[in-house]
C-alpha positions in Angstrom: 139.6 217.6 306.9 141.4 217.5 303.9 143.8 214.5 303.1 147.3 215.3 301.9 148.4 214.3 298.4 150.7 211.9 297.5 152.6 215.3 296.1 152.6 217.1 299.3 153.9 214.2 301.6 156.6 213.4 298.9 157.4 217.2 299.4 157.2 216.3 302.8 159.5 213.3 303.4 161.8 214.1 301.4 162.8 217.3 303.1 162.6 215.2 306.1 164.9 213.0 304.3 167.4 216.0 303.9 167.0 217.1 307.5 168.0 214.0 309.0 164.8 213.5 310.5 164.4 209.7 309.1 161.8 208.7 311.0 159.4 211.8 310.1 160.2 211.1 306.7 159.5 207.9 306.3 156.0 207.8 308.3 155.6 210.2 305.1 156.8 208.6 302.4 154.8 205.1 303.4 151.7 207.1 303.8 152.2 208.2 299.9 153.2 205.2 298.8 149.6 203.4 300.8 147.8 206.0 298.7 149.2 204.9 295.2 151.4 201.8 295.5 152.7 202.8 292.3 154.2 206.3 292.3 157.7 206.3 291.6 158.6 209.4 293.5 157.5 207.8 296.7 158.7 204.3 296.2 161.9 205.9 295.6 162.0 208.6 298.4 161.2 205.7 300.8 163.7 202.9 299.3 166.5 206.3 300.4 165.1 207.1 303.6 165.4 203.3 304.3 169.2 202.7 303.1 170.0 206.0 305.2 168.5 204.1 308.2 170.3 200.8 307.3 167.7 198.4 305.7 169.5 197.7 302.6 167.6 195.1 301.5 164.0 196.3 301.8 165.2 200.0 300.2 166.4 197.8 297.1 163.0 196.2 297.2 161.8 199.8 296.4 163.8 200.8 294.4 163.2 197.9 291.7 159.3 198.5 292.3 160.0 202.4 291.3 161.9 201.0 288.6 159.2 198.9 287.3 156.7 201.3 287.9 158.4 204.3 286.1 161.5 202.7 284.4 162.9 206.6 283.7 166.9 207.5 283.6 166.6 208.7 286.9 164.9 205.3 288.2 167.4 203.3 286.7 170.4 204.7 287.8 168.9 204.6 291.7 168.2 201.4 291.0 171.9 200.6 289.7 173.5 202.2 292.7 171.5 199.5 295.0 172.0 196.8 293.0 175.8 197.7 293.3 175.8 198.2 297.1 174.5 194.1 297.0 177.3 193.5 295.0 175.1 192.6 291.6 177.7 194.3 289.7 176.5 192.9 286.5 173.1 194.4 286.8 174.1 197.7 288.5 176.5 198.7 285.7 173.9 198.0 282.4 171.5 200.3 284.5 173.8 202.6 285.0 173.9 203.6 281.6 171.5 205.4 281.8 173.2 208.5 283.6 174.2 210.3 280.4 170.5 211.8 279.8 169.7 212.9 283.2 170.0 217.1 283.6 172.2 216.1 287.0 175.3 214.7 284.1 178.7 216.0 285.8 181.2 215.2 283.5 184.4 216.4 281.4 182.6 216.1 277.9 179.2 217.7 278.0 175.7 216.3 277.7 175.0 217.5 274.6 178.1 216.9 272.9 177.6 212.9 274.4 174.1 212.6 272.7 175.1 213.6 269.5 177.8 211.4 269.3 175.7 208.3 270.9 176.5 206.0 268.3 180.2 206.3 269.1 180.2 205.3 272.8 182.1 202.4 273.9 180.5 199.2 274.8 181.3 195.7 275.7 182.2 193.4 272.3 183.9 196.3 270.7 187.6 195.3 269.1 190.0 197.5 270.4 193.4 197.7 268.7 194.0 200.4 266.8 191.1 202.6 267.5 191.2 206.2 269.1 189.3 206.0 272.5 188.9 209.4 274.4 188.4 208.2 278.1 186.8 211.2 280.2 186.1 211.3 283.9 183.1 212.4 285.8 181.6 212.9 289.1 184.2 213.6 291.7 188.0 212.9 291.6 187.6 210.0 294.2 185.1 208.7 290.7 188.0 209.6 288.8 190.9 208.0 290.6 189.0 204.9 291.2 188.1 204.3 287.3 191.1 205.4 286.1 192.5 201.9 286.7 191.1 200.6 283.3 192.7 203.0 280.9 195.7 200.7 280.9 193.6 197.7 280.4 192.7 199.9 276.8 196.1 200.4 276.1 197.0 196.9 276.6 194.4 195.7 274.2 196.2 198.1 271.6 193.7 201.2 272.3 194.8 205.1 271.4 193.8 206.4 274.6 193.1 210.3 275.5 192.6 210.9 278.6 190.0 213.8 279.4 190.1 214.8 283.5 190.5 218.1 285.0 193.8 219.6 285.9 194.3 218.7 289.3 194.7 215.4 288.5 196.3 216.1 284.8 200.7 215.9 286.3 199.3 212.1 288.0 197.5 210.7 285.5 200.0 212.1 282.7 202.2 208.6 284.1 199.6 205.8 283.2 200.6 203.5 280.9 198.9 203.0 277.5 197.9 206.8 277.5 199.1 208.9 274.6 197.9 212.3 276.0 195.8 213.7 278.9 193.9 216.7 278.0 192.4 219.1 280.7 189.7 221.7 279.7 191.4 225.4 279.4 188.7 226.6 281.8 187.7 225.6 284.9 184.1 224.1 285.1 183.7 224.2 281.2 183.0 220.7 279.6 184.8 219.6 276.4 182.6 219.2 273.1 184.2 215.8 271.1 183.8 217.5 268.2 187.1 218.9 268.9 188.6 215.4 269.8 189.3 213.2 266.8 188.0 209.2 268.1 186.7 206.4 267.0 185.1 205.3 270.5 184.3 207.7 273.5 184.1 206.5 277.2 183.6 207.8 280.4 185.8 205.9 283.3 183.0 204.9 285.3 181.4 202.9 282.0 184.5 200.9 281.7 183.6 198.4 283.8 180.3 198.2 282.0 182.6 197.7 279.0 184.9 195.3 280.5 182.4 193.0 282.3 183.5 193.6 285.6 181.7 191.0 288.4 182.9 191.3 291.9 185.3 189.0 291.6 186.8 190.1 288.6 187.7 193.8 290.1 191.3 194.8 288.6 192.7 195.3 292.2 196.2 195.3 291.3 198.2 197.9 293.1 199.8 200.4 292.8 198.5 201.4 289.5 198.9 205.2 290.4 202.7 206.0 290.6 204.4 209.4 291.5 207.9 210.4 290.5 210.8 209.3 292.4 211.7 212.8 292.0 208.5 214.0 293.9 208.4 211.7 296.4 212.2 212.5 297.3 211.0 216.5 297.6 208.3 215.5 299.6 210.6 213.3 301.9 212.9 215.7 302.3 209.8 218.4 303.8 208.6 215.5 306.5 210.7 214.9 309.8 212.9 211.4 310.0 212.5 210.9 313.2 211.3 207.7 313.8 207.6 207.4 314.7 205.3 205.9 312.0 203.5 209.1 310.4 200.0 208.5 310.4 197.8 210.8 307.1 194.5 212.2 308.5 191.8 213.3 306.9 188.2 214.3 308.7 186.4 216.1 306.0 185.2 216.3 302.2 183.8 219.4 300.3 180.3 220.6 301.5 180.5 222.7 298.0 180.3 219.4 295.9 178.5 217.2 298.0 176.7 219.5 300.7 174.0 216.5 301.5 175.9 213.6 301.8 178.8 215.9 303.4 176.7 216.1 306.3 177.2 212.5 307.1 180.5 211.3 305.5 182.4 214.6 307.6 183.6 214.8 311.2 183.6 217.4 313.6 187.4 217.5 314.0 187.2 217.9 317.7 186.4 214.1 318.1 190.0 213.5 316.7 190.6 213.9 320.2 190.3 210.1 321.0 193.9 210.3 319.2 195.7 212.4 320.8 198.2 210.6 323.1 199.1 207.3 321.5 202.9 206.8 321.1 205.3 206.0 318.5 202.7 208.2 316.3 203.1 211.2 314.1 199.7 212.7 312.8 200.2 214.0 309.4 197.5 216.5 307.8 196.1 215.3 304.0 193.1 217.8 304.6 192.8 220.1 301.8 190.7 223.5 302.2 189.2 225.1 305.4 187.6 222.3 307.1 188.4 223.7 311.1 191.3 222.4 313.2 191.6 219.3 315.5 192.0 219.7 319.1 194.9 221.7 320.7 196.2 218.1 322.2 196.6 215.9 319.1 200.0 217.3 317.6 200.1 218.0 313.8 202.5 218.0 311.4 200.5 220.2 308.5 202.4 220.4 305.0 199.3 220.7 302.6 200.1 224.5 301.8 202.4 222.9 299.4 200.2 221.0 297.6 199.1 222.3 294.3 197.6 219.0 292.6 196.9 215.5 293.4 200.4 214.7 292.0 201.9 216.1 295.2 199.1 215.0 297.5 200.6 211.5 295.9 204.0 211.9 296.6 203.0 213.0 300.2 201.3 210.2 301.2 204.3 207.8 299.4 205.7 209.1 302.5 203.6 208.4 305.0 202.8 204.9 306.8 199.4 204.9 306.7 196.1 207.1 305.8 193.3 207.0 308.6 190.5 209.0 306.1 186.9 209.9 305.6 185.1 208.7 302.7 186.6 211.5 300.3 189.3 211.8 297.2 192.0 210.4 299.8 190.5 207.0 300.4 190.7 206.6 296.5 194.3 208.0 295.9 196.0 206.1 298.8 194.3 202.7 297.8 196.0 203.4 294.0 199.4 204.0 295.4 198.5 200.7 297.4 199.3 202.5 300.5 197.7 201.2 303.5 194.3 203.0 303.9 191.7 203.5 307.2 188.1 204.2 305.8 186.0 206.1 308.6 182.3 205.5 307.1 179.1 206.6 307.4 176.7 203.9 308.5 175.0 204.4 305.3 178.6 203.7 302.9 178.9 204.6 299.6 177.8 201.6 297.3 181.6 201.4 296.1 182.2 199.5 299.9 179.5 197.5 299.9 177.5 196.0 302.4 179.2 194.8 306.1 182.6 194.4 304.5 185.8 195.5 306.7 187.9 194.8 303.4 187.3 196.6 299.7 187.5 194.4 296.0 188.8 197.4 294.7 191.7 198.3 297.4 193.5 195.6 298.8 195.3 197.7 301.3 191.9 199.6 302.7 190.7 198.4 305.8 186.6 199.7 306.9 185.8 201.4 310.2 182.1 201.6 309.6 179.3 203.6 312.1 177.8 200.8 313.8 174.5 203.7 314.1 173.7 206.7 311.8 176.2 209.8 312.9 178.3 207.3 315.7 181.3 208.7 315.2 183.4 207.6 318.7 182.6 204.5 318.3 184.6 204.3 315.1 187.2 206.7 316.3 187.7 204.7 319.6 188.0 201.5 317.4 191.0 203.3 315.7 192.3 204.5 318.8 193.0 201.4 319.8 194.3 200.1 316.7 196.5 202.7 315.9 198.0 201.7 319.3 198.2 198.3 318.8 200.3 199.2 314.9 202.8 201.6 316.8 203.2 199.4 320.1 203.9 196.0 318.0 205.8 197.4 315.4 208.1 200.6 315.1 208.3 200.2 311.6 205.0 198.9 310.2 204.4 196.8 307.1 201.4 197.6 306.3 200.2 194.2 307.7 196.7 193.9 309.4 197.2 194.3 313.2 194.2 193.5 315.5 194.3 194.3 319.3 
């Protein structure tokens, strides 16, 4: 009989992994880790399977054996995003450093370009008045409207800041103080090269917490920090009804093109927005961007995003509304900066960003959590809202914003 290699069951459970079949894939991943206690691949394949299924604490316990057994890029930066699930933000972002070198960089300065000019990049210590710092974003835009949030910090310190993000978000982020200009690439998808971009220091957003020695309890939550123009949010005012029930934003899906894996999980079918459907004093208000299906034919609503061209107007939109009831996508990020009140519907296995068991965020003082209490329990979280959203419209016709608990 032959015995499978640690190789093969890797292969193995981390398809699995992908497949949603947890269990299968972890009876696969411990069997390769029994065979050699020390392989990375499996100490890290099994540290994911067992955040997915909720045991946090043991999957970080794998994730800093894989570390110590294979202290690679890709190791460290697993390793950083468990450490800042616990909330070890000190830890998390020195590892996470080491991002820049893996093949999987996502960025709007390129790779290359970054390790050539290594000795530029910004870290903590560094004296910042005067010098030219080109901030860039990376990842998605929820990464880059999070982040953003320190580039005034630069330009309080004195800093020359150029902002590098991409288009969509170019009109928004043009309004941050302490920016002198915000560049987007000429063509979609194409990094820039910093040669072209005259600096003393280079930063991407996510690092400037890194920079700034951000601790959990030293998150810059002051909102809003994202503003849209009065003149925008009067346009947008004037293409919503006033007619008295609280309008309610609703978003129920991401994009399976950018993150087709974890899309799976953080999207819901947007039938089950059916639990909704019937509350008074409500008007349902559609922030869903692209072609992610329709709710059902009972919830009413109001659907203006084919006028949206940018984030800029998906900003002055939601200045409109009362509240945002959103999956774990861009939305959840741009309402929190606009200190709008926000309703996170997350997967049971969160981003790190909302840590662990938390109903409230560090970074978003107005974002409350609905999290799955079990992988893919969607109605529970829905028919926590439900109720919620009944209690806000029956207490108050004009909410506040204030938590209201049924």
């Amino acid at each position: 009989m032959t015995v499978p290699s640690v190789e093969a069951l890797c292969r193995v459970g981390i398809a699995r992994h992908d497949r949603g079949e947890q269990a299968q894939a972890l009876a696969a991943l411990r069997r390769a880790a029994s065979i050699n206690p020390q392989d990375a691949r499996a100490l890290t394949g099994l540290a994911c399977v067992l955040d997915t299924m909720g045991d946090w604490l043991i999957g970080l316990r794998h994730h800093t054996r894989a570390f110590v057994a294979c202290p690679t890029p890709a190791a460290a930066v697993n390793l950083a995003m468990a450490l800042l699930l616990h909330g070890r933000f000190q830890d998390g972002w020195d590892l996470f450093e080491g991002r820049f070198v893996l093949s999987s960089w996502s960025g709007m300065v390129s790779r290359d370009s970054l390790l050539r000019h290594a000795g530029r990049r910004l870290r903590p210590g560094v004296a910042l008045a005067g010098q030219r710092i080109v901030v860039f974003t990376e990842q998605g835009f929820g990464d880059a409207l999070q982040f953003v949030r320190y580039v005034p910090l630069l330009g309080a310190a004195g800093a020359r800041v150029t902002l590098v993000c991409p288009a969509a978000l170019h009109r928004l982020f043009a309004a941050l103080p302490g920016v002198e200009r915000v560049l987007a690439p000429p063509t979609a998808g194409v990094s820039l090269n910093l040669d072209a971009l005259p600096h003393d220091w280079h930063v991407a957003a996510m690092s400037l917490p890194w920079v700034f020695g951000t601790t959990l309890d030293s998150v810059p939550s002051v909102t809003p920090y994202l503003r849209p123009s009065p003149e925008a949010i009067a346009a947008w005012r004037a293409r919503l009804p006033d007619d008295g029930p609280l309008k309610v934003g609703l978003v129920w899906a991401g994009n399976p093109r950018l993150h087709h894996l974890t899309d799976r999980q953080r999207s819901l079918p947007p039938e089950r927005l059916g639990v909704l459907a019937g509350i008074g004093g409500l008007r349902f208000v559609s922030v869903q961007k692209g072609d992610a299906g329709q709710p059902p034919a009972g919830l009413a609503l109001l659907d203006p995003m084919a006028g949206v061209t940018d984030f800029a107007d998906t900003a002055a939109l939601i200045a409109n509304l009362d509240l945002v009831v959103t999956v774990d996508t861009s939305v959840v990020h741009l309402a929190g900066a606009l200190g709008k009140p926000v309703w996170l519907l997350s997967r049971f296995d969160g981003c790190w960003r909302w840590l662990l068991e938390r109903e409230d965020s560090p970074w978003y003082p107005s974002l409350r959590v609905f999290r799955q209490r079990a992988p893919g329990d969607w109605d529970s979280v829905l028919e926590r809202v439900a109720v919620e959203l009944a209690a806000v419209a029956r207490r108050c016709p004009r909410w506040s914003g204030a938590d209201v608990r049924a």
